[in-house]
C-alpha positions as CSV (number, residue, x, y, z in Angstrom):
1,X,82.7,108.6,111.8
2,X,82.1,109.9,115.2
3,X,79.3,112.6,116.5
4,X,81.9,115.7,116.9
5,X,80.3,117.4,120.0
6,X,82.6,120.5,119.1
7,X,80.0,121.9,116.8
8,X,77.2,121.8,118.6
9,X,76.1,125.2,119.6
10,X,75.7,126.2,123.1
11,X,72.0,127.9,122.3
12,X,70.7,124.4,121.6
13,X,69.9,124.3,118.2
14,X,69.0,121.6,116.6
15,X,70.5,121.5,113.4
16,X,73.0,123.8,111.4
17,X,73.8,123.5,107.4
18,X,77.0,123.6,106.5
19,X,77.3,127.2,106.7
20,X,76.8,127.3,110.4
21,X,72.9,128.8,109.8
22,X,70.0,127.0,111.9
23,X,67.9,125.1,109.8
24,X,64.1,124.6,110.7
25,X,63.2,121.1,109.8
26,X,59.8,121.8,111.6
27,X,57.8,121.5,108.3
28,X,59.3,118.0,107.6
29,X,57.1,116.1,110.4
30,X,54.2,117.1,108.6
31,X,55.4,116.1,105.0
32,X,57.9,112.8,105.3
33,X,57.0,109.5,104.9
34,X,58.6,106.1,105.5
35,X,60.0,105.8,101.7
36,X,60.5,102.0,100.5
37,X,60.9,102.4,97.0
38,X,64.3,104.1,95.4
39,X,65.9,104.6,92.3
40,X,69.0,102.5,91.9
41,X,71.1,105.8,91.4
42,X,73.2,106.7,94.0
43,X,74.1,109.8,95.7
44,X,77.1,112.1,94.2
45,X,80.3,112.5,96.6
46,X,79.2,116.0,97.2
47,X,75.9,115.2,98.8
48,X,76.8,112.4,101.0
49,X,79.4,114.4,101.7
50,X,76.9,117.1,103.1
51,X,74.9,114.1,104.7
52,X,78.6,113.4,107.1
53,X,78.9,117.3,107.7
54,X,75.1,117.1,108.9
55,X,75.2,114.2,111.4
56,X,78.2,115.9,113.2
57,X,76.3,119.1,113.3
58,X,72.5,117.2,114.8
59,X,72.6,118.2,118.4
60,X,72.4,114.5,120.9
61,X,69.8,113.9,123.3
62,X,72.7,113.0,125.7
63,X,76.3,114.5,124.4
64,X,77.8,112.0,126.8
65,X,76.5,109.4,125.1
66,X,78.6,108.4,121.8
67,X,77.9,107.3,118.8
68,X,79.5,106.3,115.9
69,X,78.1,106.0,112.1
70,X,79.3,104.5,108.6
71,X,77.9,103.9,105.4
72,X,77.2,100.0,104.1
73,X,76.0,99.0,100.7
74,X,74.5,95.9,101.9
75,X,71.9,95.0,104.2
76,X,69.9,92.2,105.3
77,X,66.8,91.0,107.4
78,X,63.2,91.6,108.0
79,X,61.3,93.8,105.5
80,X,64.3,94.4,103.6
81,X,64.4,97.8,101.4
82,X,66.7,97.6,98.5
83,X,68.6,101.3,98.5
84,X,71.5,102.7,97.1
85,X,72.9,103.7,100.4
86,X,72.5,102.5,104.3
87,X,73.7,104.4,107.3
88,X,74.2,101.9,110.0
89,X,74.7,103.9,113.8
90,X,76.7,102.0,116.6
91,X,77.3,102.7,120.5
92,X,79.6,101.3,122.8
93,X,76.8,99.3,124.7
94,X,76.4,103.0,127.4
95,X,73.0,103.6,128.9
96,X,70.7,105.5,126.7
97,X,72.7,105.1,123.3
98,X,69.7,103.2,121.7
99,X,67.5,107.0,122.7
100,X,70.2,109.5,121.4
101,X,70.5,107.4,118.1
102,X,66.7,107.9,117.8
103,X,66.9,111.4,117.9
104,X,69.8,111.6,115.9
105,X,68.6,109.9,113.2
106,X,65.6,111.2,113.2
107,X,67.3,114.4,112.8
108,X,68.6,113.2,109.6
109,X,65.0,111.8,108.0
110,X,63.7,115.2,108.6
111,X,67.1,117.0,106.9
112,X,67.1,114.2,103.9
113,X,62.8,114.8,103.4
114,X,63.8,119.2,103.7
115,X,66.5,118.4,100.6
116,X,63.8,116.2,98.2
117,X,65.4,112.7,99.6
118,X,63.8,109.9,101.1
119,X,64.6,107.7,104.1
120,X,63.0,104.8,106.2
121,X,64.2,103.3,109.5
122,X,65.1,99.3,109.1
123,X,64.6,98.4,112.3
124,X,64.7,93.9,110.9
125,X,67.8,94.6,109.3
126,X,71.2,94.4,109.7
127,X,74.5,95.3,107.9
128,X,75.7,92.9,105.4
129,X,79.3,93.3,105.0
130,X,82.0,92.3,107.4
131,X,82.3,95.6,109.1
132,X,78.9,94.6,111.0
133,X,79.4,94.5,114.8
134,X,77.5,93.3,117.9
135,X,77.2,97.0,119.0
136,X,75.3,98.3,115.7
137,X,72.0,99.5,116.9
138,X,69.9,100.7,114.1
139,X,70.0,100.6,109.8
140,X,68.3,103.2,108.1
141,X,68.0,103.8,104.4
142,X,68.0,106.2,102.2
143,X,68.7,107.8,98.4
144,X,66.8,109.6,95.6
145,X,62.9,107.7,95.6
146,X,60.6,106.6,93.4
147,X,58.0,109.1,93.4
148,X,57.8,112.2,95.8
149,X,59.3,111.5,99.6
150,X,56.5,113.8,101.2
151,X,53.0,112.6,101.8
152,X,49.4,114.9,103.5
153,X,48.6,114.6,106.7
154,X,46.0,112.7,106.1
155,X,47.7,110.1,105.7
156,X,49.3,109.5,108.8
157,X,47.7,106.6,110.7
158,X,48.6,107.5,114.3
159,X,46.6,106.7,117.6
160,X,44.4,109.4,119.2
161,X,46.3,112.0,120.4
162,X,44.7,112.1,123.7
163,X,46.1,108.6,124.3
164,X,49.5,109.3,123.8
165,X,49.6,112.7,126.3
166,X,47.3,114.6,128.9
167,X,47.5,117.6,126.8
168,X,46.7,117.2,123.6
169,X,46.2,120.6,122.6
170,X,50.5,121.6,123.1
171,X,51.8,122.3,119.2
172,X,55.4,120.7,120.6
173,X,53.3,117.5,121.3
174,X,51.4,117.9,118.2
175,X,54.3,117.2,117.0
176,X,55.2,114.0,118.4
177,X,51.7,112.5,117.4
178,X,53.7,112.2,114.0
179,X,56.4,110.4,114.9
180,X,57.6,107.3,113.5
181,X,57.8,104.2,115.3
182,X,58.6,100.3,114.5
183,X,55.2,98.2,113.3
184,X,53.6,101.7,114.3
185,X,53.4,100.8,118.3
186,X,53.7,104.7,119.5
187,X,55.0,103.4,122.7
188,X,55.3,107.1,124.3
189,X,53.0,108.9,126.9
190,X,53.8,112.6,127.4
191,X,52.3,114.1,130.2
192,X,52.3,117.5,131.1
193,X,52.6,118.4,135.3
194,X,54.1,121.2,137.1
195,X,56.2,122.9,135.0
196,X,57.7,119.8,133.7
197,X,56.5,117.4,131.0
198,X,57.3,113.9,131.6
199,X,58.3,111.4,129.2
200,X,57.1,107.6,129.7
201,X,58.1,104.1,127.3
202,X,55.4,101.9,127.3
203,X,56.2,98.3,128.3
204,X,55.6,96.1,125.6
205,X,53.8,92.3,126.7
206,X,54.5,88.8,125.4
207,X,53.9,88.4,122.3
208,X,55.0,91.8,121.0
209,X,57.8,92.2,123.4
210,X,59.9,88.7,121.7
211,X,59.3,90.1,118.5
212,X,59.9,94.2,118.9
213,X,63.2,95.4,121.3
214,X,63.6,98.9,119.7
215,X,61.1,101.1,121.7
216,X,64.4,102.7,123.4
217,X,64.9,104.0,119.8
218,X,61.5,105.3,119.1
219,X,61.5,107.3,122.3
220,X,64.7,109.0,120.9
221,X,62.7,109.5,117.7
222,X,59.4,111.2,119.7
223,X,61.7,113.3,121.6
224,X,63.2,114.6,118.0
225,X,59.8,115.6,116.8
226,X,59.1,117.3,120.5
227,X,62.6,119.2,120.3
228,X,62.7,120.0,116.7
229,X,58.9,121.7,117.3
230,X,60.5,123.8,120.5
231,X,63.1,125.0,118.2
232,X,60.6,126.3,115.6
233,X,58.2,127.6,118.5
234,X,61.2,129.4,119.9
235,X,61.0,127.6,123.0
236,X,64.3,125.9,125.1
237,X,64.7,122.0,125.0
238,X,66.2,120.4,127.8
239,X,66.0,116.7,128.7
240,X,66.7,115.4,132.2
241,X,67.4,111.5,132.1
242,X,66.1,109.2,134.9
243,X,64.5,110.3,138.2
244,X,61.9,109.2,140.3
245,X,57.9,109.8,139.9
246,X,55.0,108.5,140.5
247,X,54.4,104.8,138.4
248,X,52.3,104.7,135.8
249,X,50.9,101.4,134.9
250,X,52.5,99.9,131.7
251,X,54.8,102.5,131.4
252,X,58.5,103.5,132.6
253,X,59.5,106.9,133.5
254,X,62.3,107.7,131.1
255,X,62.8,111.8,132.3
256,X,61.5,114.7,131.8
257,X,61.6,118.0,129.3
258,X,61.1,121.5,131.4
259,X,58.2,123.6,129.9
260,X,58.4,126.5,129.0
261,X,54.8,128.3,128.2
């Protein structure tokens, strides 16, 4: 099933239920954790129905940037969860693909925590069954948990939050302190100059870098947390891709998000 671009509204919301109404999902950041434990029962037709309508209503970091989704019921690799459902997202090998299916699927571990659902990102793993293809870029999992999907923010074991931005004290960046990210690297530095806040990947080093190649996709996850936030704080999001500016050791430039104060 394709992203269909026709639903996304023009205002630049984030989300929609199926009723065309804007859902906040602001107050999932907070609340979700990584969830590795589920019951075996799956999900009835109708809610994985409403789990299809939902991915073709997330709004894409870059609409001209497609991707494609379908379910699997098998998985394998690295720190394998065992759930009763996998959504496995594809490209077609275009620039910034391994970003927008970040922030899409994202999107959807925030809506799965807001309806009492858990989810984790299976960044080791890989679909199982013969519809696997070389341009599959992410697994994530997800079903009905053992135990509540939410946890306190005190339990989020994140880096400083001056090291990941030059203004710390932004809600919208607040926000992307909490973001998920693959063995926990946080490889994002937001910093804030002249009306524009500019978004930097950090460049992983041998040994990390042969191990970990998904930082792409955690950027597209960050970028959720920073847009979802401006749509609760009733501010515009707009991401500009590429550009020049200044260097910044360790880092490349990815864009930049206009800012809106």
């Amino acid at each position: 099933m394709e992203a269909d671009k026709s639903k996304l509204k023009a205002d630049g919301s984030i989300v929609e239920d199926g009723e065309g109404n804007k859902m906040d999902l602001y107050d999932s950041i907070s609340r979700r954790k990584a969830c590795r434990n589920y019951l075996a029962e799956p999900l009835s037709e109708k809610q994985l129905e409403e789990i299809k309508t939902a991915l073709n209503t997330f709004r894409p970091l870059l609409p001209d940037t497609p991707l494609n989704y379908r379910l699997a019921s098998e998985t394998k690799g690295l720190f394998h969860v065992k759930a009763p459902h996998y959504l496995i997202i594809s490209g077609q090998g275009i620039k910034g693909e391994e970003e927008n299916a970040g922030f899409i699927g994202q999107q959807l571990m925030l809506w799965l925590d807001s309806h009492e659902l858990g989810g984790v990102w299976l960044g080791g793993s890989r679909d199982a069954t013969k519809d696997r293809s070389s341009s599959d870029i992410i697994v994530l999992a997800f079903g009905k948990t053992e135990g509540s999907p939410h946890r306190t923010i005190s339990e989020f074991k994140r880096k400083h939050i001056s090291d990941i931005t030059n203004s710390p004290n932004d809600e919208c960046i607040k926000a992307v302190h909490l973001a998920p990210s693959g063995m926990n690297i946080q490889p994002w530095y937001l910093e804030k100059i002249g009306g524009k806040l500019l978004i930097y990947r950090q460049l992983l080093k041998p040994p990390m870098s042969l191990v970990y190649k998904l930082t792409r996709v955690d950027m597209g996850i960050a970028l959720c947390h920073y847009a979802v936030a401006c749509e609760h704080f009733g501010k515009p999001f707009h991401f500009h891709p590429g550009g020049n500016t200044e260097a910044k050791k360790g880092y490349q430039y990815l864009g930049y998000v206009d800012i809106t104060d």
